[in-house]
N, C-alpha and C positions, 0 to 999 in steps of 0.2 A: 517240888514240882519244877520242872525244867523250863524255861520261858522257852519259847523260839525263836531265832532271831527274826526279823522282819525282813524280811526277804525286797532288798532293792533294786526297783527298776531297771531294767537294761538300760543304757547311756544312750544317747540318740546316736554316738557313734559307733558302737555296736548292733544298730538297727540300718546303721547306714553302711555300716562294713559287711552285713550280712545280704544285702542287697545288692552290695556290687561286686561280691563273690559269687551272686548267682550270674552275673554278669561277664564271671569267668574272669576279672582283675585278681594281679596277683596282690600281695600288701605295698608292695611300694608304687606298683600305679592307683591301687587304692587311696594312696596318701596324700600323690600329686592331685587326685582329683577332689578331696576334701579340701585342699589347699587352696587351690583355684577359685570351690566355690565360694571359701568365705574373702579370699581379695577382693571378687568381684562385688560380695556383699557389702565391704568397708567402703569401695568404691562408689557405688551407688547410693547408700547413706551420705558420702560426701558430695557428691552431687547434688542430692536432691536438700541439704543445709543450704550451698551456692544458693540456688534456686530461690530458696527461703528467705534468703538475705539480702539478696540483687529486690526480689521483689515489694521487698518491705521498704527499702531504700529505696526505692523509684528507680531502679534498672543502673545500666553501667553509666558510668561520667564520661561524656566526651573531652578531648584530651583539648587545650587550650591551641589557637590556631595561630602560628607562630607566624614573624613579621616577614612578610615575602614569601610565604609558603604557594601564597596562589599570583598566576602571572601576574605583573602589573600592581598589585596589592601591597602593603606593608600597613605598620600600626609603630605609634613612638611609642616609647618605653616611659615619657611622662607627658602630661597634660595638665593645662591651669589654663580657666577660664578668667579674664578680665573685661569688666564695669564698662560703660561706655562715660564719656566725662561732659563737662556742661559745656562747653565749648562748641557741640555737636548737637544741641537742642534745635538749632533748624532745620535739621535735617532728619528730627526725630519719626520723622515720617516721610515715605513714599510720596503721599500726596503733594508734596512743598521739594520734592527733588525728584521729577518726573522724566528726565533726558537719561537715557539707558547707557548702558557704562562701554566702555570702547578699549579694548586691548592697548591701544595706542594710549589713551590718558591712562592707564594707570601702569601698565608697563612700557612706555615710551621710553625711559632713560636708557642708554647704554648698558650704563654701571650704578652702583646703589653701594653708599660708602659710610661706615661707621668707624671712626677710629681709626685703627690701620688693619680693618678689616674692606676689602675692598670685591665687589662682587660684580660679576660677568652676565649679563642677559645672554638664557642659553634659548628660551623656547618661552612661545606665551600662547593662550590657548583659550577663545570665549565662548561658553557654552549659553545655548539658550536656555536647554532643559538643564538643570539642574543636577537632575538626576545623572547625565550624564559625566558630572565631574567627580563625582564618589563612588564609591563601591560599600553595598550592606543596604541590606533595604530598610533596617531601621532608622539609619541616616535619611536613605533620598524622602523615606514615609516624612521626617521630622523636618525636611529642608519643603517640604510639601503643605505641611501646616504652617510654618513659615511666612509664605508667600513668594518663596524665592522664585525669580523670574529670570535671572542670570546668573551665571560664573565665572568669573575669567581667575585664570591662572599664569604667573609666570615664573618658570623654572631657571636659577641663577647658583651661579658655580666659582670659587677663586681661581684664579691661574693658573695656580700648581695644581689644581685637582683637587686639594685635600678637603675642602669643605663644596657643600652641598645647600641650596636654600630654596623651597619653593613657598608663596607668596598666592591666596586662594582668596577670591573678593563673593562674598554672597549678596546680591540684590534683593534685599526680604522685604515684607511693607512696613513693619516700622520697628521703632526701638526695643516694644515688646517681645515682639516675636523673635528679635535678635539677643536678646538678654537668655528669652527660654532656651533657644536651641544652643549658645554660649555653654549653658549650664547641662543642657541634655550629654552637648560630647563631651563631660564629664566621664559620664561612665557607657557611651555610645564606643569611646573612641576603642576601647576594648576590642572589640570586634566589628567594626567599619571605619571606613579613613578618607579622605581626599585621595582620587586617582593621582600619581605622580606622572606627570609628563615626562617625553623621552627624550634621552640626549646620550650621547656615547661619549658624553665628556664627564657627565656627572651623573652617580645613583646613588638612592640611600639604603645603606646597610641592614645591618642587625638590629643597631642601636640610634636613636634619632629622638625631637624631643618637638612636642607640639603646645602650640598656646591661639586661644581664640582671644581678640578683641570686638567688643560692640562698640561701633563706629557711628550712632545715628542709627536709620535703619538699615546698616552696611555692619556681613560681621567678616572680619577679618582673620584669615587662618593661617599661623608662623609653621612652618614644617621643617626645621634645623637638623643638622647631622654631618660626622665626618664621612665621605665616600666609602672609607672602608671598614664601616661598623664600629669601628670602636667608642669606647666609652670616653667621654671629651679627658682630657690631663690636665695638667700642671700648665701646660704652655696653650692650652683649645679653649680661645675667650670665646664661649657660646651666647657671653652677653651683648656682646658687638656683633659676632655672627645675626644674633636675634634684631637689633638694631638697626643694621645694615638693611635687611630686607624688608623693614618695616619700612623704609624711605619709599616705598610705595603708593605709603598713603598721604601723602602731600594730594595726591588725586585731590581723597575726601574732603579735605581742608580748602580744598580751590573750590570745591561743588558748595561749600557754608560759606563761601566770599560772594558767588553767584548768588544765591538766596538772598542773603540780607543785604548784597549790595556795597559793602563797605569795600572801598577802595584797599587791593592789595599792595604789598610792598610794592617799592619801585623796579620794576625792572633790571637783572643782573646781567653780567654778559655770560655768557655761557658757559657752563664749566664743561670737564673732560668725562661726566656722567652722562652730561646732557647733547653734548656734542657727535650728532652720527656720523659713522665712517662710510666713503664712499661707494663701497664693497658690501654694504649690508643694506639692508631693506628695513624698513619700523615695520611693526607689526601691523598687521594688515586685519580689517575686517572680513569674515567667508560672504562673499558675492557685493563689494563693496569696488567702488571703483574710485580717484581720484576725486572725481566731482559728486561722489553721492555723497549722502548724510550720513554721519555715526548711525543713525540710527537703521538705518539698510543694510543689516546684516541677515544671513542665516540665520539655521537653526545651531550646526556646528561647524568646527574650522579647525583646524592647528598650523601656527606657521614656525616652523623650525630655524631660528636668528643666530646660527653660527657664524662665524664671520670666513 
């Protein structure tokens, strides 16, 4: 008895060749047009995996916001929060150091000098709001919980240009809240920063390096760097650069002599940091006159101290 073979299906693309010979294609436009449709099929399967994958992932990653991308903005490439120290217990609070901070007391010097790092007063600048000394709103939100009630900045530069230093004072109400937000621009400074003030003598690059001190309830912001981005060398003491602009805070230490009273050293004669040139102006408070008080300032101000 003979078996029969089983007789196999047409192929789907002899169903699909006989279709589109009724279509009047000849075989080789026939081919192109099988050809197409399975690309477009690979295509589509591949899109719609994307799809699958963005979504399961939580969507595309935004790309990290590089230092100076947006006007006026930058971010340093490291950050270290530091302690406030006992020395500064009187002033652990707002309450027991109530006289509001004055561009003139804490950037009054000419020059601010570490070692034979020696630094230029370029620009100082005292905000009321807060808010308006930073940029990122997670910052001005956390300088908000704070208590911070002022800002003053002063922006300093070496003679040749090649270093850069600007010097950020927060008025917060007391030690706590300066320790927290110390520790917040840990991982805040990522993506928000202290505004830098302007000067066409000095900006900061690529590369710069930031450090907060808790002063009392004063926190203190180092914002270090060469002018022209690069990464400090062999010969760029960034520890005397750091140093130098920290002579600032002699302020703070005068405001713990007021408090508790204790007679300061004696009087020195003036050195060549402390000595202004004729040709310059000290900084000045916004709406502030000769005879008013520190404390008759604005809301905001910048006085530009080039010589």
């Amino acid at each position: 008895m003979t078996k029969r073979k089983r007789r196999s299906p047409a192929p789907a693309e002899g169903r699909t060749g006989a279709a589109l010979s009724d279509l009047g294609l000849d075989d080789r436009q026939q081919r192109v047009v099988v050809w197409s449709v399975s690309a477009v099929g690979v295509l589509a399967i591949a899109l719609v995996l994307t799809l699958v994958v963005n979504a399961i992932g939580g969507g595309q990653s935004q790309p990290a916001e590089a230092s100076g991308d947006v006007s006026g903005e930058g971010l340093p490439a490291t950050f270290q929060p530091w302690p406030t120290v006992k020395e500064l217990a009187p002033i652990a609070d707002r309450k027991a150091d109530t006289a509001p901070l004055t561009a003139q007391e804490v950037f009054g010097a000419r020059t601010l000098t570490s070692g034979k790092v020696t630094l230029r007063r370029l620009a100082s600048r005292l905000d009321q709001s807060c808010a308006g000394a930073v940029w990122g709103v997670d910052l001005a939100d956390a300088l908000a919980e704070a208590g911070c009630s002022q800002a003053v900045r002063g922006l300093y530069g070496t003679a040749d240009g090649v270093y850069v230093a600007q010097y950020t004072l927060f008025n917060l109400a007391d030690v706590t809240a300066a320790d927290t937000l110390a520790k917040s621009l840990a991982s805040l400074y990522r993506g928000a920063w202290v505004q830098p003030l302007e000067s066409a003598r000095a900006k900061f690059g690529t590369y710069s390096e930031g450090n907060a001190y808790v002063l009392g309830h004063y926190l203190g912001v180092t914002w270090i760097g060469r002018t022209d981005g690069a990464e400090p060398g062999e010969k760029d003491d960034f520890i005397m650069l750091g140093l130098a602009v920290r002579e600032a805070e002699k302020a703070i230490f005068r405001r713990v002599v007021k408090v508790t009273g204790v007679p300061s050293d004696p009087a020195q004669p003036p050195g060549p940091e402390d000595t202004a040139q004729p040709s310059e102006e000290p900084p000045s408070e916004p709406g502030s006159s000769p005879a008013a008080s520190p404390s008759a300032t604005a809301t905001s101000a910048q006085s530009s101290l080039e010589p």
